[in-house]
TIFI-28072 format. One record per residue: residue number from 1; residue in one letter; x, y, z of N, C-alpha, C in turn. Coordinates in steps of 0.001 Angstrom, whole numbers, plus 500000, padded with zeros to 6 digits. Atoms other than C-alpha are relative to their C-alpha. Layout:
N
<fimi k="NUM" r="a" n_X="X" n_Y="Y" n_Z="Z" ca_X="X" ca_Y="Y" ca_Z="Z" c_X="X" c_Y="Y" c_Z="Z"/>
...
REM end
This chain:
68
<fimi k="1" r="x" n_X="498776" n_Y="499216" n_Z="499874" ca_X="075907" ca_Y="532256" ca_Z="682538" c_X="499646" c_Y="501297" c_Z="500752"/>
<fimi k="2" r="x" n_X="500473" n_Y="498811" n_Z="498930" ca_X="075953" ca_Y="535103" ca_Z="685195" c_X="500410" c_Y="501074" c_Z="498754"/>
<fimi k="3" r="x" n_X="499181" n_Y="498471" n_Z="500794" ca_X="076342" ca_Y="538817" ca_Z="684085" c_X="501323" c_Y="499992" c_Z="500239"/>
<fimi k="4" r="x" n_X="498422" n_Y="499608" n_Z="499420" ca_X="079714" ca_Y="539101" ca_Z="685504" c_X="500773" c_Y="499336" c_Z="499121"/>
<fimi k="5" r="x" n_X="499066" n_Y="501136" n_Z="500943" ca_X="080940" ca_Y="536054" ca_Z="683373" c_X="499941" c_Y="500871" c_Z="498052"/>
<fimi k="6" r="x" n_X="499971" n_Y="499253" n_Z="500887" ca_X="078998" ca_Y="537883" ca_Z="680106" c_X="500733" c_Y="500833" c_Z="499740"/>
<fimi k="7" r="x" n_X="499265" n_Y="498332" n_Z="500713" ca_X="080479" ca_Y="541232" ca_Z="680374" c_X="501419" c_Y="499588" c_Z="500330"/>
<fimi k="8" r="x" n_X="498569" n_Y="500579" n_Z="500622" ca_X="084003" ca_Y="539372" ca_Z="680935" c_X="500455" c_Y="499586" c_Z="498876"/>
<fimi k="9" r="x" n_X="499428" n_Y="500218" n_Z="501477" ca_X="084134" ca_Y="537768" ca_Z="678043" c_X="499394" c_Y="500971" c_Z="498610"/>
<fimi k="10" r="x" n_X="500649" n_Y="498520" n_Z="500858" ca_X="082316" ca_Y="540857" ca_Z="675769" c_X="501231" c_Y="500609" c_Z="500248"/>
<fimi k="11" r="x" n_X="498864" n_Y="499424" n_Z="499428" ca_X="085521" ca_Y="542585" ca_Z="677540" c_X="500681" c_Y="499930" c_Z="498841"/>
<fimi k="12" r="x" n_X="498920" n_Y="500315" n_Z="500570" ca_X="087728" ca_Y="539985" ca_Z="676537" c_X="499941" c_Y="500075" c_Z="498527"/>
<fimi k="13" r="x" n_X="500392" n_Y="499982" n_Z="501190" ca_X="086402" ca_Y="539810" ca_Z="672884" c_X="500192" c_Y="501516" c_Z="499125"/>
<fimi k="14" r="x" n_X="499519" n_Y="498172" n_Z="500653" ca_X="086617" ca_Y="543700" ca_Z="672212" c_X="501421" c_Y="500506" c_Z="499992"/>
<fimi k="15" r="x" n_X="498393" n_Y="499819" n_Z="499903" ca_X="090280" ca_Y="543669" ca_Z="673833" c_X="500854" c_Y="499353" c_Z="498616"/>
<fimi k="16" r="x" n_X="499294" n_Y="500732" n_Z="500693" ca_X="090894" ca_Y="541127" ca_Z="671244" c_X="500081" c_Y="500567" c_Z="498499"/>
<fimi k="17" r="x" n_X="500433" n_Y="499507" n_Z="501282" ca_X="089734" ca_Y="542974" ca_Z="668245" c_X="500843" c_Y="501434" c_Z="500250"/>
<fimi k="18" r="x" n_X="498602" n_Y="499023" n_Z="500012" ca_X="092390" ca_Y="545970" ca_Z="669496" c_X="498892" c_Y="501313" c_Z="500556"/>
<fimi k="19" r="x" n_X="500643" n_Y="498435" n_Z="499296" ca_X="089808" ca_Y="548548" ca_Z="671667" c_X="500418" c_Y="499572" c_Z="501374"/>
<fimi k="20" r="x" n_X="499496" n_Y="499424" n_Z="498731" ca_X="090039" ca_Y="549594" ca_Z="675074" c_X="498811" c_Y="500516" c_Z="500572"/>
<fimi k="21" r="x" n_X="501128" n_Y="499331" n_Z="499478" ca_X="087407" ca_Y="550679" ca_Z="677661" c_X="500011" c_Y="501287" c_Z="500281"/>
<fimi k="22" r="x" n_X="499968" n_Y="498514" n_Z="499557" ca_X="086764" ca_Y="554333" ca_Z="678288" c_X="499084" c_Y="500375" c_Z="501060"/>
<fimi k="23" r="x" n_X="501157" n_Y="499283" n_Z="499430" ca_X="084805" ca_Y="555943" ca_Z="680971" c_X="499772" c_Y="501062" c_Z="499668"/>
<fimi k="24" r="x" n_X="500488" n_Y="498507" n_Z="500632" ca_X="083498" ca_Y="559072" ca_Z="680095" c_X="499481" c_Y="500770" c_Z="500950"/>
<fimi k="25" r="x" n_X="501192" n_Y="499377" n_Z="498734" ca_X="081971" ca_Y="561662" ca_Z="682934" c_X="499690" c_Y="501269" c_Z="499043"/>
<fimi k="26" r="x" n_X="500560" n_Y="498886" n_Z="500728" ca_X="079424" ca_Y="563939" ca_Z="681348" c_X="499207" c_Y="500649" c_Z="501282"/>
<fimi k="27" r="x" n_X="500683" n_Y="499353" n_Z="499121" ca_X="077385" ca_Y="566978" ca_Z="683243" c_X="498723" c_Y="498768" c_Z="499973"/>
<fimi k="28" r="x" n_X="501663" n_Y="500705" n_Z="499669" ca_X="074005" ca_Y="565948" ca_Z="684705" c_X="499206" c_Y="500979" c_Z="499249"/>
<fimi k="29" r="x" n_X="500912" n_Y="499063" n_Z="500243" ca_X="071822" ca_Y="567312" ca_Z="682649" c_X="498589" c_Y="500397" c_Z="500222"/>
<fimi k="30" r="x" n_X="501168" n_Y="500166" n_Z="499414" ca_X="069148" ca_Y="566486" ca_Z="684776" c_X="500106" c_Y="501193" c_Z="501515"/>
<fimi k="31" r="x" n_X="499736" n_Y="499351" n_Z="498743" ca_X="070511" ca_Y="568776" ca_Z="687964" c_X="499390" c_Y="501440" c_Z="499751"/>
<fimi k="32" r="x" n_X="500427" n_Y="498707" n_Z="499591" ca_X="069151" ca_Y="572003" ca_Z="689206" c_X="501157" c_Y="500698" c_Z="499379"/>
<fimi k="33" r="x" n_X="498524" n_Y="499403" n_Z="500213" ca_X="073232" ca_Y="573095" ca_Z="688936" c_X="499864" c_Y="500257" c_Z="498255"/>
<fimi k="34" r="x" n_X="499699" n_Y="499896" n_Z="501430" ca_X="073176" ca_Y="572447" ca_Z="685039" c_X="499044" c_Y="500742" c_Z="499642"/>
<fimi k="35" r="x" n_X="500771" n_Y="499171" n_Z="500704" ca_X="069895" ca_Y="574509" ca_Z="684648" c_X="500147" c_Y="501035" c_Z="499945"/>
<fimi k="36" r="x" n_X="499315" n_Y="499031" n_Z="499374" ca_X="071336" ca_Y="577315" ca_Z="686157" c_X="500688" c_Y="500575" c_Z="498839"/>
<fimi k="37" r="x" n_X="498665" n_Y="499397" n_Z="500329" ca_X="073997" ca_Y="577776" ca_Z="684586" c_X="499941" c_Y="500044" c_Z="498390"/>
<fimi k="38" r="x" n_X="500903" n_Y="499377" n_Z="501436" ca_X="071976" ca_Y="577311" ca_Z="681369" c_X="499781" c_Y="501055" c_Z="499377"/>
<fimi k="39" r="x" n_X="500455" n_Y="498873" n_Z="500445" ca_X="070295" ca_Y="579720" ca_Z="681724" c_X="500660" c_Y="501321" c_Z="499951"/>
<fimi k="40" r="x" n_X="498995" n_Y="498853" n_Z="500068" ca_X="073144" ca_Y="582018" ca_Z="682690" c_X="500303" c_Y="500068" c_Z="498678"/>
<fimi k="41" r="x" n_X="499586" n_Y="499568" n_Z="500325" ca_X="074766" ca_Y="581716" ca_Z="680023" c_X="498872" c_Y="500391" c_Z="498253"/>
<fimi k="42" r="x" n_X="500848" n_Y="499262" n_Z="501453" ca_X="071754" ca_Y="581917" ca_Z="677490" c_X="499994" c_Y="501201" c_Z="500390"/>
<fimi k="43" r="x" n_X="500307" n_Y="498781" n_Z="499847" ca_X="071269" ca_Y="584951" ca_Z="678964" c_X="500882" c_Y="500980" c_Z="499248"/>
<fimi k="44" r="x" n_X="498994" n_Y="499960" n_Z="500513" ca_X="074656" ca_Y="585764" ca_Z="678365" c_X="500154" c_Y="500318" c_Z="498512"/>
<fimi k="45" r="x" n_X="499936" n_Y="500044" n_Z="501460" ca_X="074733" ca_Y="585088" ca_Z="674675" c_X="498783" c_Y="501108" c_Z="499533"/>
<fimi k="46" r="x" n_X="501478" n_Y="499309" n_Z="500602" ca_X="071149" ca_Y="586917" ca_Z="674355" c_X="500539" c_Y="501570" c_Z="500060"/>
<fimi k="47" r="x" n_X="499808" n_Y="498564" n_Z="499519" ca_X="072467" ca_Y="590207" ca_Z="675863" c_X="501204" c_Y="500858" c_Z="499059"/>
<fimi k="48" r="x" n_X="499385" n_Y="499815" n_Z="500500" ca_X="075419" ca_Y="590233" ca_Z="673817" c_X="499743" c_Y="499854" c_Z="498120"/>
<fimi k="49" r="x" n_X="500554" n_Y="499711" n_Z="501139" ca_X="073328" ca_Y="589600" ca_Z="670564" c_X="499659" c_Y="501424" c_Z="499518"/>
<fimi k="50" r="x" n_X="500719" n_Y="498903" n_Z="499952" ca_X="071538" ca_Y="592439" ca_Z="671322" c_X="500560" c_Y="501372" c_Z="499997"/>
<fimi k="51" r="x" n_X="499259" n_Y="498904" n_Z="500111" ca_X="074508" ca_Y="594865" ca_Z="671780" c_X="501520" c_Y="499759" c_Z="499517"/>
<fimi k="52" r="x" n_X="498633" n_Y="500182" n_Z="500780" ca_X="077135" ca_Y="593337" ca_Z="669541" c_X="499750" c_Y="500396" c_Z="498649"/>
<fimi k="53" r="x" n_X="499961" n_Y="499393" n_Z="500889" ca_X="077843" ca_Y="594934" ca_Z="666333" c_X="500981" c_Y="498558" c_Z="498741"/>
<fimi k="54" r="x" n_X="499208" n_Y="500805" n_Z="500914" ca_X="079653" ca_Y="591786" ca_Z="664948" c_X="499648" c_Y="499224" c_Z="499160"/>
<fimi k="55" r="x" n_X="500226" n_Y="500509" n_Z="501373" ca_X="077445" ca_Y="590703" ca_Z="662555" c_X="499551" c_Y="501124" c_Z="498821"/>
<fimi k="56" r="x" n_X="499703" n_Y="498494" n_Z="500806" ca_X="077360" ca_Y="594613" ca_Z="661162" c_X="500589" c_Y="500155" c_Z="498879"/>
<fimi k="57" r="x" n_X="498820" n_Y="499987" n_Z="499806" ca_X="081179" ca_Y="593960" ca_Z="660790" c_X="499900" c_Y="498877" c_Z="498700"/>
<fimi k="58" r="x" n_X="499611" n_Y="501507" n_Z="500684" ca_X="080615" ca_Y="590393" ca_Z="658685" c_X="499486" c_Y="500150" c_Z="498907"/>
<fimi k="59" r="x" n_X="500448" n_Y="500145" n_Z="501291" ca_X="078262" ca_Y="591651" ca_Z="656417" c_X="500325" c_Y="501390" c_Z="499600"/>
<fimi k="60" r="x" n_X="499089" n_Y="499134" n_Z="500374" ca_X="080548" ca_Y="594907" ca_Z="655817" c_X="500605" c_Y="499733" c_Z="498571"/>
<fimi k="61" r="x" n_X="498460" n_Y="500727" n_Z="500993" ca_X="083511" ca_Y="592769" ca_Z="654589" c_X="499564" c_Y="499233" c_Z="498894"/>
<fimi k="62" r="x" n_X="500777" n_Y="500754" n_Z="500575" ca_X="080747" ca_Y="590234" ca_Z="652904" c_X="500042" c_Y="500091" c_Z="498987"/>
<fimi k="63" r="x" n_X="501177" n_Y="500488" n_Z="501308" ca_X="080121" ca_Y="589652" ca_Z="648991" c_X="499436" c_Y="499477" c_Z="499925"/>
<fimi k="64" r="x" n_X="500848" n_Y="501051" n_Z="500111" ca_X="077438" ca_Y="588505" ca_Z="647934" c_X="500267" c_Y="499274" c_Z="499350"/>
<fimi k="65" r="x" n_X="499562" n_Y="501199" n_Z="500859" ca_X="077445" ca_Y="585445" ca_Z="645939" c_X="500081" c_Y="500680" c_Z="498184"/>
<fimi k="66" r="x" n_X="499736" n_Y="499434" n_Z="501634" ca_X="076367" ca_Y="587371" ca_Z="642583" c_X="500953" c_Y="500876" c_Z="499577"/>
<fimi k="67" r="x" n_X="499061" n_Y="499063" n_Z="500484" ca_X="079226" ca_Y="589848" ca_Z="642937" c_X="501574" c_Y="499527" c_Z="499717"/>
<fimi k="68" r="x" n_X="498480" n_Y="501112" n_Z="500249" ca_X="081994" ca_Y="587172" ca_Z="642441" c_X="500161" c_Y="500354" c_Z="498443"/>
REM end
C-alpha cells in the first residue's frame, strides 16, 4: 500500500470518529530572526526587573499566611 493510499484512509478513519485536520504555523525556533528577538525581549524583561517597583507593591498589600 503506497503512503498516499495510508494517510487517505488514516484521514478517512479520524473524519469518521468526528475530528478535522488542522495546520498549525509555529515560529522557527531555529532562525537567526527568532534569536533576536529573544534576546530583545529578555533584555527587555531584565531591565524592567531591575527598575520596577511592582513586586514592592505585592508584598505591601500581601499577608502572610500566619496572619490569616
Amino acid at each position: 500500500m503506497a503512503v498516499r493510499e495510508r494517510v487517505g484512509e488514516y484521514r478517512h478513519r479520524m473524519r469518521a470518529r468526528g475530528y478535522r485536520p488542522v495546520q498549525v504555523w509555529v515560529p522557527d525556533v531555529r532562525s537567526e530572526q527568532f534569536a533576536r528577538e529573544a534576546r530583545r525581549q529578555a533584555a527587555l524583561i531584565a531591565q524592567i526587573d531591575r527598575h520596577s517597583d511592582d513586586q514592592d507593591f505585592i508584598e505591601a498589600v500581601s499577608l502572610d499566611w500566619d496572619e490569616e
